[in-house]
C-alpha positions in Angstrom: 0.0 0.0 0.0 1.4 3.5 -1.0 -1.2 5.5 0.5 0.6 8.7 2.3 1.8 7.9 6.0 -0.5 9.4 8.2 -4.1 9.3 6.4 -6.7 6.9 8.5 -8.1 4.2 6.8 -11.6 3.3 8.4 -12.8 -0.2 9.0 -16.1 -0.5 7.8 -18.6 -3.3 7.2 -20.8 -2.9 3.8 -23.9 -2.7 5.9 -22.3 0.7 7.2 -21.8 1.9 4.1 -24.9 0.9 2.8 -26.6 2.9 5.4 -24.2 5.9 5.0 -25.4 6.1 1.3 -28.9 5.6 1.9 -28.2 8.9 4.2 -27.6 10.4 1.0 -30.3 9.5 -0.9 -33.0 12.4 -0.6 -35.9 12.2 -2.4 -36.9 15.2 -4.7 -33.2 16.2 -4.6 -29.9 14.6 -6.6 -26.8 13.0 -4.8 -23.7 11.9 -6.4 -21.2 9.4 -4.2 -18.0 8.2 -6.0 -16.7 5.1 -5.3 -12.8 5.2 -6.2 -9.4 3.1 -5.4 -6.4 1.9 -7.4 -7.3 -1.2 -10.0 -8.6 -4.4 -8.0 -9.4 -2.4 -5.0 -13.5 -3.6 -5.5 -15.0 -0.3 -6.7 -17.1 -2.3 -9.1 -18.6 -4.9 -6.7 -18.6 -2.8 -4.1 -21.0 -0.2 -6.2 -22.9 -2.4 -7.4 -23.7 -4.1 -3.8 -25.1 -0.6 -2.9 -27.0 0.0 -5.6 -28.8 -3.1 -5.1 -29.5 -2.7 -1.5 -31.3 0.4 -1.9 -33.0 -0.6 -5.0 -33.9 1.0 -8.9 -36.1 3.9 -7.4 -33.2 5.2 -5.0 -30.1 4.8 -6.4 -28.3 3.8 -10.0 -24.8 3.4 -11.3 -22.9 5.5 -13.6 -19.7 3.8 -13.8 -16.3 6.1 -15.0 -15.2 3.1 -17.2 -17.6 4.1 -19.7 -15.7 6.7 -21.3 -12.6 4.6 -22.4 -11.4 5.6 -25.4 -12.6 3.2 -28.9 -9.3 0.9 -29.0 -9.6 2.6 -32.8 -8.8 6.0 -31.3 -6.1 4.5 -28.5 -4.2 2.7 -31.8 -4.2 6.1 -32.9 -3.0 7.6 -29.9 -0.4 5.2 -29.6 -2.1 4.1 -26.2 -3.1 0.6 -26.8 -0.6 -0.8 -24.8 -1.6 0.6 -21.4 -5.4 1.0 -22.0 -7.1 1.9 -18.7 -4.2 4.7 -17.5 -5.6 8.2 -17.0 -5.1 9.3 -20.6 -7.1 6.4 -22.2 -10.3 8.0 -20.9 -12.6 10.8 -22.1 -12.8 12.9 -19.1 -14.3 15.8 -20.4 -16.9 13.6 -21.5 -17.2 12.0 -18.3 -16.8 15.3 -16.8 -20.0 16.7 -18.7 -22.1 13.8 -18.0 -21.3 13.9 -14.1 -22.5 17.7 -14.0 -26.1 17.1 -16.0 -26.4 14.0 -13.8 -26.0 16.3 -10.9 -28.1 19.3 -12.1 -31.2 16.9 -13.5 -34.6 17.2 -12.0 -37.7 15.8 -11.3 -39.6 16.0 -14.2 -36.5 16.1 -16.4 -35.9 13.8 -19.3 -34.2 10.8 -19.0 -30.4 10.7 -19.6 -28.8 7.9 -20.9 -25.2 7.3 -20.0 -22.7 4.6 -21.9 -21.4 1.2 -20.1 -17.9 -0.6 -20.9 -18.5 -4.4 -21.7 -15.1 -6.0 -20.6 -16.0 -8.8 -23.5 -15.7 -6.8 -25.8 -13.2 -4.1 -24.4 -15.3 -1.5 -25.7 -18.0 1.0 -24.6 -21.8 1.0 -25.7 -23.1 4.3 -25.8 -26.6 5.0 -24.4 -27.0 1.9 -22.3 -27.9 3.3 -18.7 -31.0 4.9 -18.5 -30.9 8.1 -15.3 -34.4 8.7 -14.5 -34.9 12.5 -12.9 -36.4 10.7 -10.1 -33.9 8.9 -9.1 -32.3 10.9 -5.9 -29.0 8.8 -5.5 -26.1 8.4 -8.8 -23.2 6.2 -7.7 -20.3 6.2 -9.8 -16.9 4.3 -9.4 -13.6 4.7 -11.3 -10.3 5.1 -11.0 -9.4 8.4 -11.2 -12.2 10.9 -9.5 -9.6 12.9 -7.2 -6.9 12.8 -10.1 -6.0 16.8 -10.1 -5.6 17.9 -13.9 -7.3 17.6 -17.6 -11.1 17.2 -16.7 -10.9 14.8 -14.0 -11.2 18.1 -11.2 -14.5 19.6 -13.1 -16.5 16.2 -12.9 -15.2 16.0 -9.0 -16.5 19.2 -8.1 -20.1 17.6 -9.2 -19.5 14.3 -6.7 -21.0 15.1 -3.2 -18.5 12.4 -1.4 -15.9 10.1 -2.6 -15.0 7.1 -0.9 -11.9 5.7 -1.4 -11.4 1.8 -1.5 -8.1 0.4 0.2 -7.6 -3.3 0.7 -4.7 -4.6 1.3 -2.2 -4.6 -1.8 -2.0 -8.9 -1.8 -5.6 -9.2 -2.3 -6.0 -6.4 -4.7 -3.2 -8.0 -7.5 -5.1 -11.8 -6.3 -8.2 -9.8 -7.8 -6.5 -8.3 -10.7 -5.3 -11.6 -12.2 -8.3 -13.5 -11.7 -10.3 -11.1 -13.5 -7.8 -10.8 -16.5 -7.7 -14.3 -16.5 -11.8 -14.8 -16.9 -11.8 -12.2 -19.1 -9.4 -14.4 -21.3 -5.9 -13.9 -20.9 -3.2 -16.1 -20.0 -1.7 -16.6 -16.3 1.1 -15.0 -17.8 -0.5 -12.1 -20.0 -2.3 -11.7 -16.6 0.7 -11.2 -14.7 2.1 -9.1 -16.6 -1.3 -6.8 -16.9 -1.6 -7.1 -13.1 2.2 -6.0 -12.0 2.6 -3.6 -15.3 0.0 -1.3 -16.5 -2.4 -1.8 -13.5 0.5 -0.8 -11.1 1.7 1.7 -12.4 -1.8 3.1 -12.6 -2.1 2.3 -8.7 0.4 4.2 -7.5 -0.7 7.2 -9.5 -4.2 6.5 -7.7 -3.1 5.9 -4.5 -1.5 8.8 -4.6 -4.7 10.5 -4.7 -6.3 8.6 -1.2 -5.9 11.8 1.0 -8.4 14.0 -1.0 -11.0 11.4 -0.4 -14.0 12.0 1.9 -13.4 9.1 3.8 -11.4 5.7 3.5 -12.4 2.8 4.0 -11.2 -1.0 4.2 -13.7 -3.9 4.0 -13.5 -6.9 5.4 
């Protein structure tokens, strides 16, 4: 773990943070939480876990991963190669989206936001529907306290980030077995895992003590 010496990590159960969300969650009004930590760290379940607890009317998810750049665009860019590092990402896009999420109202249309499918290691556009009634977004990703680029302007829309710190052994025991269902070798994995994804990790840890709070499950 390279958080900074000297920020607290709280120990939390998901029950607490379930309830700390649903504290959010006021009807007639919108909320944004972030969900953020380095690669592995369990934004995805973790964000998905609340959203389910307090069910479709309170609360949906908005996930960052979204706006990865089209693999077309990252040949382009040269990027390929370390797909999923801050400058693979649309974050002005994202940026946008997180301040209509946070300025819609009841009785406003219904924005649609895009979803990453890891199958295909692409983005669909259009494929989460935001009702206005909804009080509660979540969204999780990498790199909401990243300072610079976009990444500042969609923060100043989140009402709280959380960020996600378990301990670094079962975050890369994470990493490789989702590389590996995803398809890759053991090796390919392991070299995705300890590469790319740490390099990203440090960048992101980096980042922990602008969080709202820190937390370590279980």
């Amino acid at each position: 773990m390279t958080i900074e010496q000297g920020v607290h990590i709280q120990d939390a159960t998901l029950d607490q943070l379930i309830e700390a969300a649903k504290a959010l969650a006021v009807p007639g009004e919108r909320r944004i939480l972030g969900l953020t930590g380095a690669p592995g760290a369990g934004k995805s379940t973790v964000a998905q876990q609340l959203v389910e607890a307090l069910g479709p009317d309170v609360a949906v998810l908005v996930p960052m991963d979204g706006f990865h750049l089209a693999n077309e665009v990252l040949i382009e860019l040269g990027r390929r190669d370390r797909k999923g590092a801050h400058d693979t990402f649309d974050d002005g896009g994202y940026a946008r989206l997180i301040a209509t999420l946070r300025a819609q109202r009841v009785g406003d249309p219904v924005v649609y936001a895009p979803r990453f499918r890891r199958d295909l290691e692409e983005s669909i556009g259009s494929a989460i529907p935001v009702p206005s009634t909804v009080p509660l977004v979540v969204t999780e990703g990498n790199y909401l306290l990243l300072e610079g680029n976009a990444w500042p302007a969609a923060r100043a829309h989140i009402d709280q980030v959380w960020f996600l710190a378990p301990d670094t052994e079962v975050r890369h025991t994470r990493l490789l077995r989702r590389h590996e269902a995803y398809g890759k070798s053991p090796e390919e994995a392991e070299f995705w895992a300890l590469g790319s994804d740490e390099r990203n990790a440090q960048l992101i840890e980096s980042t922990a003590g602008r969080a709202d709070r820190i937390v370590r499950l279980p």
